[in-house]
LOKOL-822317 format. One record per residue (C-alpha): x, y, z. Coordinates in pm, whole numbers, always signed. Each point is the difference from the previous one (the first is absolute). Layout:
BEGIN
NODE      c1      c2      c3
NODE       X       Y       Z
...
END
This chain:
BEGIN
NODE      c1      c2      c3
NODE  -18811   +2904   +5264
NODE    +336     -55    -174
NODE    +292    +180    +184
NODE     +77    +407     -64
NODE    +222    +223    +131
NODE    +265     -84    +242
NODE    +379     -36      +3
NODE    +269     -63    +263
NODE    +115    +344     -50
NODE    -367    +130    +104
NODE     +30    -182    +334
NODE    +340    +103     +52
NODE    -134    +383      +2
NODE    -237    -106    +280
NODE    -280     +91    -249
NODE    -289    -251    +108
NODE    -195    -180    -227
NODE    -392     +49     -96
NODE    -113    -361     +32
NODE    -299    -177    -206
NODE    -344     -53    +177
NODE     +62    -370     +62
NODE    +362     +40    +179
NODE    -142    +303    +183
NODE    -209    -266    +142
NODE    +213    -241    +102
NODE     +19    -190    -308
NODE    +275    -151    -134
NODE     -39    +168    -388
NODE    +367     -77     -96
NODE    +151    +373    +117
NODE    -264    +170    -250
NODE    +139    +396     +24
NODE    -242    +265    -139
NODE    +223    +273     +42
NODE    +242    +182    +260
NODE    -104    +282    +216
NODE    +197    +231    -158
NODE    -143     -48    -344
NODE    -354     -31    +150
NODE     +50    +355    +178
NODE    +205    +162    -318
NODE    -366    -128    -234
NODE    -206    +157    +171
NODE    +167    +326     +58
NODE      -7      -3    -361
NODE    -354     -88     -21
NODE     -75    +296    +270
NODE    +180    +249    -239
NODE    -238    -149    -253
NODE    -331     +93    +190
NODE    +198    +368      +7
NODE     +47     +29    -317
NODE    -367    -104     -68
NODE     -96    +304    +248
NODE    +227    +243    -147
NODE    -162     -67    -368
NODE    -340     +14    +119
NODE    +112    +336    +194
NODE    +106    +152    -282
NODE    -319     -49    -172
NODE    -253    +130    +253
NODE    +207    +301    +182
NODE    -100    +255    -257
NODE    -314    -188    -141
NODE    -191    +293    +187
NODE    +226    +296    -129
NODE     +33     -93    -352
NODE    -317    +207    -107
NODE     +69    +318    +169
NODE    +388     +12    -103
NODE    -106    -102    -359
NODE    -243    +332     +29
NODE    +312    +197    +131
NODE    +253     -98    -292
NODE    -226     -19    -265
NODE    -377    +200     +29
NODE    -106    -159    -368
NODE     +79    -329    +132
NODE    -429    -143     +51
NODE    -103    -324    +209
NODE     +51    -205    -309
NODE    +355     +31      -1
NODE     +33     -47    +398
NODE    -188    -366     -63
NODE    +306     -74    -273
NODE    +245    +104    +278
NODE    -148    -221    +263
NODE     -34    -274    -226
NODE    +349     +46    -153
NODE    +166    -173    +353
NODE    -203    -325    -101
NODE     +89     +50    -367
NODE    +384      -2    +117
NODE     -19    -313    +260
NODE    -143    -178    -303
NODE    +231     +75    -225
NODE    +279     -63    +236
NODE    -101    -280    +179
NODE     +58    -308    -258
NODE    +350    +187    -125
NODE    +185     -12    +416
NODE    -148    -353     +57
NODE    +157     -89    -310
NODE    +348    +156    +113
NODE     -70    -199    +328
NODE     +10    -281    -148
NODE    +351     -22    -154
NODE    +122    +238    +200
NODE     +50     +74    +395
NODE    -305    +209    +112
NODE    +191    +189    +196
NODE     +53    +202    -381
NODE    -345     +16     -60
NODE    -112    +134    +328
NODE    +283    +276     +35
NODE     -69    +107    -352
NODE    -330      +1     +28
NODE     -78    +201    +332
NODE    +315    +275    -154
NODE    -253     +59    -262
NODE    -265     +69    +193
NODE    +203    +219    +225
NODE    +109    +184    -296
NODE    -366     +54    -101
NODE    -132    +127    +345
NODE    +321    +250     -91
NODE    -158     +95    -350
NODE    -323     +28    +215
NODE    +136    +279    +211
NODE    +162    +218    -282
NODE    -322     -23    -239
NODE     -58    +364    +127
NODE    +318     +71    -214
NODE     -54      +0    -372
NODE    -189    +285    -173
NODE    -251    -218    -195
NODE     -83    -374     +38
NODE     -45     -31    +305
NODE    -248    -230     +40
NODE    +190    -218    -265
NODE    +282     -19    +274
NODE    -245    -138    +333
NODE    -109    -235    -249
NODE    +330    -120     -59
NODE     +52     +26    +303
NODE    -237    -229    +185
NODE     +33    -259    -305
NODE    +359     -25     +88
NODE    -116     -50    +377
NODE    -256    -288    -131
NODE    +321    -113    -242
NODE    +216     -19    +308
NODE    -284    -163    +223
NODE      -4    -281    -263
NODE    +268    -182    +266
NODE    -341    -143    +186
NODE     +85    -304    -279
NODE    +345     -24    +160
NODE     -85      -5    +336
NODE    -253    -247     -32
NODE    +223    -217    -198
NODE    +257     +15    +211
NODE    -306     -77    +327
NODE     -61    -313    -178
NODE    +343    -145     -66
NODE    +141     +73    +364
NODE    -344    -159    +192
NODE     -82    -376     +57
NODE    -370     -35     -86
NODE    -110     -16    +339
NODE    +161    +361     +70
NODE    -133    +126    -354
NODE    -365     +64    +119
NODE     +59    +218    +268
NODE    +286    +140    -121
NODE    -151    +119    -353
NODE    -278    +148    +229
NODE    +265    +212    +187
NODE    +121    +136    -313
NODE    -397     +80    -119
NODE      +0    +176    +377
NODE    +311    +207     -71
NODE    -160    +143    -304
NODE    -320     +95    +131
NODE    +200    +192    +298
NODE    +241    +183    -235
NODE    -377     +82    -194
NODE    -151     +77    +322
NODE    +274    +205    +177
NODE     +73    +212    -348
NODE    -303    +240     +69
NODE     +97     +35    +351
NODE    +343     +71     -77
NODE    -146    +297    -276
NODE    -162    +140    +226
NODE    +220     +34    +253
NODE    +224    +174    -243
NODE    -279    +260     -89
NODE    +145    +223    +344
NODE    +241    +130    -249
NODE    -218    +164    -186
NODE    -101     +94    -357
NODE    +332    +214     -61
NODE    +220    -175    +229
NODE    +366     +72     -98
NODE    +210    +121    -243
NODE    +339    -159     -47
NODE    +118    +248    -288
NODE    +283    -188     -74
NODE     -89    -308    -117
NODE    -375    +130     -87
NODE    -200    -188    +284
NODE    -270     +48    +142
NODE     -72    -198    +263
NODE    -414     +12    +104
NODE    -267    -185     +73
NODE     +11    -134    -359
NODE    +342     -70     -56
NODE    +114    -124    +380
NODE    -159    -294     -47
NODE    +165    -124    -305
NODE    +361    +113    +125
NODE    -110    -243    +369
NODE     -91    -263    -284
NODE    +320     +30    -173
NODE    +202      -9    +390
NODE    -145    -292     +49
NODE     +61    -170    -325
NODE    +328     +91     +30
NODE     +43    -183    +375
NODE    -133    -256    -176
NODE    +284     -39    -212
NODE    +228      -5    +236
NODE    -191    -317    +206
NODE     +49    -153    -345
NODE    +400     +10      +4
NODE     +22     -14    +364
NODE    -279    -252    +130
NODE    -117    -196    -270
NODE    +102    -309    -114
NODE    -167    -239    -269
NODE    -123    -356    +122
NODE    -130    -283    -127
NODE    -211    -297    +173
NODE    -183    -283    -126
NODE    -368     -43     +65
NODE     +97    -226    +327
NODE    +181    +300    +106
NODE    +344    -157     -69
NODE    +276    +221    -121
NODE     +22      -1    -425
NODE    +225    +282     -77
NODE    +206    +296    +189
NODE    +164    +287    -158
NODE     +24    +105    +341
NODE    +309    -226    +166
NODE    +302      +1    -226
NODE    +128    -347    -129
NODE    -341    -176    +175
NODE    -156    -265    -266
NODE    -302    -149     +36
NODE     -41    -389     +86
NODE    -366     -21    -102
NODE     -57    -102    -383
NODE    -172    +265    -210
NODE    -231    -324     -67
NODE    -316    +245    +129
NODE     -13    +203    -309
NODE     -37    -310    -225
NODE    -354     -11    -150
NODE    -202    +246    -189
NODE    -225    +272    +142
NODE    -328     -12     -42
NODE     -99    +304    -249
NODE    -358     -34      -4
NODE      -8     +70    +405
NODE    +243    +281      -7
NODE    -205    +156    -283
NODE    -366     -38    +223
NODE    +195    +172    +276
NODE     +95    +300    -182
NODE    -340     -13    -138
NODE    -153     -17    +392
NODE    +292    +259    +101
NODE    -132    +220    -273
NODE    -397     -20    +151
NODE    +125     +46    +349
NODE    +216    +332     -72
NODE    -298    +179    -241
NODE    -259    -121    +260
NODE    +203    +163    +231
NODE    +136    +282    -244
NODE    -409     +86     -53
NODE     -86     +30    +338
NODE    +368    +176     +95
NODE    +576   -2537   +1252
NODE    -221     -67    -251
NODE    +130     -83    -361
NODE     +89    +331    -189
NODE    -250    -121    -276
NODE    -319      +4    +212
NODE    +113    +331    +168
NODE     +16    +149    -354
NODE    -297    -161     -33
NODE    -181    +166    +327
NODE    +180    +310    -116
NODE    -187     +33    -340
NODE    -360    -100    +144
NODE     +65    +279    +280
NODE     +53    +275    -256
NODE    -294    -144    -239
NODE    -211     +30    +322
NODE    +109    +365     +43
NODE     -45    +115    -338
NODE    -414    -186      -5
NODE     -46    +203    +278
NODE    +123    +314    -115
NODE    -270      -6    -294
NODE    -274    +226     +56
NODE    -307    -240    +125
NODE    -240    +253    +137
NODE    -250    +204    -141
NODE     +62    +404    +117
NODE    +171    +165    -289
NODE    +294    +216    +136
NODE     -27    +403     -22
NODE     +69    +183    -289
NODE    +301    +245     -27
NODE    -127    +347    -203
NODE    +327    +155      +0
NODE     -80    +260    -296
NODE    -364    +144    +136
NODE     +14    +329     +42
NODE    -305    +274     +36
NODE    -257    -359      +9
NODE    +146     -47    -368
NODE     +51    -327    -102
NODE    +273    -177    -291
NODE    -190    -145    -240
NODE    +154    -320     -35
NODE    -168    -362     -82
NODE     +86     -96    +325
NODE    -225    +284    +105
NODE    -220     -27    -185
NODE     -70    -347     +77
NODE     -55    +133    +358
NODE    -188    +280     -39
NODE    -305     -95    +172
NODE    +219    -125    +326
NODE    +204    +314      +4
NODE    -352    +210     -23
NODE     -83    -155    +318
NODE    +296     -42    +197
NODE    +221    +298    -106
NODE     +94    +264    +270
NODE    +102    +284    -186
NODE    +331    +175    +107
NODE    +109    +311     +34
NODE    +191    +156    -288
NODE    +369     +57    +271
NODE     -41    -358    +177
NODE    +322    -124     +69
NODE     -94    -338     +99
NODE    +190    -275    -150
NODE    -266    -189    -179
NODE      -7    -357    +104
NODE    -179    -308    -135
NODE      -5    -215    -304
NODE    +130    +231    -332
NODE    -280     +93    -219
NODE    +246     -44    -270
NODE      +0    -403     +44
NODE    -320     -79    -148
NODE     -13    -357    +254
NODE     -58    +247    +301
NODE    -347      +9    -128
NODE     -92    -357     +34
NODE    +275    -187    +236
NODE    -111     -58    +345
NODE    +252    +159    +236
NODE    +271    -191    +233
NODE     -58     +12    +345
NODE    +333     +82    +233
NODE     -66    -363    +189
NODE      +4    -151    -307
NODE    +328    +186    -127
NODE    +170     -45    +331
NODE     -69    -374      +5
NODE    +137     -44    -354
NODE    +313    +202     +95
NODE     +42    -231    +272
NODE     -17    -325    -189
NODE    +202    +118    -288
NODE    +274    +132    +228
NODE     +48    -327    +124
NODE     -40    -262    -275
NODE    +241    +246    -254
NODE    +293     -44    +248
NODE     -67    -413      -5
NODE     +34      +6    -315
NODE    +264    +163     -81
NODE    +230    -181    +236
NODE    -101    -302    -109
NODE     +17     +89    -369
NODE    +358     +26     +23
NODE     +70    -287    +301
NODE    -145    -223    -255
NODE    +149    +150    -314
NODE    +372     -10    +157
NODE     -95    -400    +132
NODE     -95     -64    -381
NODE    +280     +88    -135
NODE    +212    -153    +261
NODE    +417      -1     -29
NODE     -34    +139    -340
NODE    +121    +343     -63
NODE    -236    +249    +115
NODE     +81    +332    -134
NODE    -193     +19    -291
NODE    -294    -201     +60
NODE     -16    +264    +330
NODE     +43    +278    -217
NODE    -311    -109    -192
NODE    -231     -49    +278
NODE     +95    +376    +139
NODE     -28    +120    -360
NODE    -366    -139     +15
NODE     -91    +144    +301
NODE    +143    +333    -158
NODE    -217     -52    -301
NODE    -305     -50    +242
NODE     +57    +330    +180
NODE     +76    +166    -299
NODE    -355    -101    -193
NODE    -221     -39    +392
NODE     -26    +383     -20
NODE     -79     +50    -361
NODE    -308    -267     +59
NODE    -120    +163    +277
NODE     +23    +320    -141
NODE    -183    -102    -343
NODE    -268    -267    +105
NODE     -66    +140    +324
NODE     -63    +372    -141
NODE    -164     -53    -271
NODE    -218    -314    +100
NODE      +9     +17    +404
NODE     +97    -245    +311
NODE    -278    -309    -131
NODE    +217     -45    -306
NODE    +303     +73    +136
NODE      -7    -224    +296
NODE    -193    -324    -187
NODE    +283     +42    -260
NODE    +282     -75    +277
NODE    -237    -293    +136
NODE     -22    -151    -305
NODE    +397     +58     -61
NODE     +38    -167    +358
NODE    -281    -267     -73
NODE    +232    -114    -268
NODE    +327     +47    +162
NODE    -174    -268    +253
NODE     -74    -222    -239
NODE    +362      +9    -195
NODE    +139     -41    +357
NODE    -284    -334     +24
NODE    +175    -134    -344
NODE    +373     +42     +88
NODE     -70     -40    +397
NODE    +201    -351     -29
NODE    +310    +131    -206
NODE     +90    +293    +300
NODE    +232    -238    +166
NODE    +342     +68    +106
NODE    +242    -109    -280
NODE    +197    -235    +290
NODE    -378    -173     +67
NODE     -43     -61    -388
NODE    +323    -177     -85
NODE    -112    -209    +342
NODE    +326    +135    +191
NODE    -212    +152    +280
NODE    -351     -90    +163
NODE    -257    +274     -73
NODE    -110     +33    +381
NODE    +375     +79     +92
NODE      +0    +289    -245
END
């Protein structure tokens, strides 16, 4: 390991060194210096403002996922479900966009731009958010703008896990890249909770007449958002510094010491990435997040690997296997009348016999299997074993995945810059949650779970197999160019 960081005027600060493995042991490795404590702790503070900016953008996504309907109802009656799926969708639609445009600015410029631009635009949109309740008309042209600028804003994911990648050694990438994965599903997680405990304000809340606020149970939640966006823009002046390390771990680049150079040759980044394995992981990335968007140390290969088999294993389950047909949901008899439908017809003679006729003022929710999807009538029904079972395997190979999706993707690319290579991978995994929901809601409807489900095992049967032909190519860009062993990495 050739020498890195380290100068007389280090050691006169009483700043002690971060020694190589083999002088940590006693060897004599020729004063090898990783990096000095202070820079060590200063990286990863940054990298810890990094996991909270990663919660903060999944936050702001999920903390009025469960309001959006009922305040789009209150600003706009005309507005129909087909316009609240456009709404929801239009937060992907924006990340994708946005994603490949701030890894590109990351690239040539520092990311502290990027991110501070970035999160004041979503901030500004959770702002447009609370005021849609404003204009006379158009309203429901405004939340859509509004949670598109959110997803536009929430395109710094491709910054953050640029800027994961350059300041990690390969052995801290792993774990570290799963943090970051962690952080996201928290801020997702903890979004709802936070929604509902703003719902004790109530429907009408308050009136700030001034300044035209309300401030309820629809609009608190975005204004919290927007707080905490803008705390996180102070951590990004005040706390965060850019660093750069080498895939040893040894220091590359600083922006954050003034007049520090670094010793260590930029020889890393010499070579050429391989393409063809950054384009099968956005490929696999793309499975992993509509799998995932449809049902809403061992090497990193082979865990991707186990990862994939597990959710192909929940998905053959989940295919209806047994024989009883489900029950039938009548939701327009009335009076022992019946809508004469083909689907009804077609099961005339079953309804004859198993029909219960009710009352004319029932006020039952009718439950079942919609008469309306004609694959009720001959698709055997899913058991809640078998459901629970599949929910359990998918929950845990879609997480294993999509860590190491992007451990490996960042190790591919190596000391390159990351930005925009990051920014494609998120905009992929936008694209997947954008179309996941338009599948399920066209094959599953109109041609039920057995088509639905064997359509994502075959997508996942051949997601294996591309995985089988480029298994040899996901190697670290350090291991390829034969500067690092593989079983170090």
């Amino acid at each position: 390991m050739a020498a890195a960081m380290f100068s007389p005027e280090v050691a006169a600060e009483g700043q002690e060194p971060l020694l190589s493995p083999g002088e940590a042991d006693g060897e004599d490795s020729g004063r090898d210096v990783v990096e000095t404590q202070e820079h060590y702790k200063s990286r990863w503070r940054s990298i810890w403002i990094m996991y909270l900016t990663m919660f903060l953008s999944s936050v702001g996504f999920s903390i009025v996922i469960m309001s959006v309907w009922p305040y789009l109802q209150k600003i706009d009656p005309t507005a129909d479900a087909s316009f609240l799926g456009w709404i929801i969708a239009s937060y992907s639609i924006g990340q994708m966009v946005a994603s490949p445009l701030f890894g590109l600015w990351s690239n040539y410029r520092p990311r502290r731009e990027p991110l501070v631009i970035s999160t004041a635009i979503s901030v500004a949109a959770n702002c447009l958010y609370a005021y849609v309740h404003v204009p006379h008309s158009y309203n429901r042209y405004y939340m859509l703008a509004a949670r598109a600028l959110v997803g536009f804003g929430a395109g710094n994911v491709a910054v953050v896990r640029s800027y994961i990648a350059g300041a990690t050694s390969l052995m801290e990438r792993t774990s570290t890249m799963a943090n970051t994965s962690a952080c996201q599903a928290v801020g997702f997680i903890l979004g709802p909770v936070f929604q509902t405990c703003f719902t004790l304000i109530g429907e009408e809340g308050i009136t700030w007449k001034l300044v035209q606020l309300q401030l309820n149970m629809y609009t608190a939640p975005v204004l919290f958002a927007a707080l905490l966006g803008v705390i996180n823009i102070i951590l990004f002046f005040s706390i965060f510094r850019e660093h750069q390390v080498d895939d040893m771990g040894r220091q590359c680049k600083s922006v954050s010491f003034e007049g520090e150079e670094s010793d260590v040759p930029d020889q890393d980044a010499e070579g050429n990435i391989d393409h063809v394995a950054v384009v099968a992981i956005n490929f696999l990335f793309f499975v992993i997040l509509f799998v995932f968007a449809v049902f809403e140390t061992t090497g990193e290969r082979a865990i991707l690997h186990g990862g994939l088999l597990i959710v192909l294993v929940g998905f053959f389950i989940l295919l209806p296997w047994g024989k009883k047909l489900p029950n039938i949901q009548w939701q327009e008899v009335k009076n022992n009348s019946i809508p004469r439908t083909a689907a009804t017809e077609m099961l005339m003679p079953f309804w004859s016999l198993q029909a219960i006729p009710l009352p004319s003022n029932h006020t039952v929710e009718p439950v079942g299997c919609p008469v309306t999807q004609s694959w009720c009538l001959n698709t055997p029904m899913i058991y809640l074993a078998q459901y629970i079972t599949s929910d359990i395997l998918i929950g845990l190979g879609y997480p294993v995945c999509n860590v190491m999706s992007y451990t490996l993707y960042s190790k591919i690319l190596g000391p390159k810059p990351q930005g925009v290579y990051m920014g494609w991978l998120t905009a992929s995994g936008s694209g997947a949650r954008i179309l996941g929901p338009v599948f399920v809601s066209q094959i599953y409807t109109h041609l039920g779970p057995r088509w639905a489900f064997s359509l994502i095992c075959g997508v996942v049967v051949v997601s294996l197999l591309l995985l089988e032909i480029v298994y040899k190519r996901l190697i670290a860009f350090s291991v390829r160019y034969g500067r690092m062993q593989e079983e170090n990495c």
